[in-house]
N, C-alpha and C positions, 0 to 999 in steps of 0.2 A: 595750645597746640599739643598733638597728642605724642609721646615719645616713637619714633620710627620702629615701625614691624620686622622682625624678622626676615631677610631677604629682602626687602623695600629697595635699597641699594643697587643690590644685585637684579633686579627684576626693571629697575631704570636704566639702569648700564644696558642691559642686554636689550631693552629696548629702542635706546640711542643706537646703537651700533647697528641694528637692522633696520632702523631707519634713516642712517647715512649714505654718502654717495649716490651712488645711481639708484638704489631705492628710496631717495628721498622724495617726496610730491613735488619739492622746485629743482630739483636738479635739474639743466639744460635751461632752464626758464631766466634770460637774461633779456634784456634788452628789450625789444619790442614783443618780444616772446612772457615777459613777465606779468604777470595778470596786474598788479599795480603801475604799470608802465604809462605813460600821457605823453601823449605827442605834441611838439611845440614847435610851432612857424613862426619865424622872425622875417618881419617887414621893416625896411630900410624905410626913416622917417621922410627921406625925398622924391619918392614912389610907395606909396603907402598900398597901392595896388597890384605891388608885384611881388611876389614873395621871393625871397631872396634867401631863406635856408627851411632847410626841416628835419627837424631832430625827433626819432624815436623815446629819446626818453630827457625828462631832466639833466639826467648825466650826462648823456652826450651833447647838451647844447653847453652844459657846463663845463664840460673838459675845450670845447672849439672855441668857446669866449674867455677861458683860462678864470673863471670865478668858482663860486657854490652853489650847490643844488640848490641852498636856501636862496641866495641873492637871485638864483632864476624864477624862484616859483616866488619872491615878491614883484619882481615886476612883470611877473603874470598875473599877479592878483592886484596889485594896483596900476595896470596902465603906463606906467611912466615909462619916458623911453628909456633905454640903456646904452648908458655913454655917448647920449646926447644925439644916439643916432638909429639906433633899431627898438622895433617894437614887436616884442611877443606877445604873443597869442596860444 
């Protein structure tokens, strides 16, 4: 690695700082509005054809079920119901 140039420091700095806040590219970008954002429908396993919630993003199915973004997006990737009684999608 080569030792840092002259001003290197100071030319990151200044560029972090103009690219915070509202001139950031994600500023605002939450929620469904977040370009990595996935929508998830949960279907109750005793009408499997009625859907029974819909969430904008992992987080928000994961804050309403009180779990982890991770424990939702396993049982979106494997099928299984969760807590023996809903099924995401």
């Amino acid at each position: 690695m080569h030792p840092p140039l002259r001003g290197e420091a100071e030319t990151k700095q200044k560029i972090s700082k103009a690219m915070s806040g509202e001139n950031s590219p994600m500023h605002g970008k939450t929620g469904e509005n977040h370009p990595k954002s996935k929508k998830v429908f949960v279907y109750s396993n005793s009408t499997s054809t009625i859907l029974e919630h819909e969430f904008v993003s992992y987080s928000e199915a994961a804050k309403h079920f009180k779990c982890s973004i991770i424990t939702v997006s396993r049982y979106l990737d494997s099928g299984r119901l969760f807590k023996k009684q809903w099924v995401f999608v």
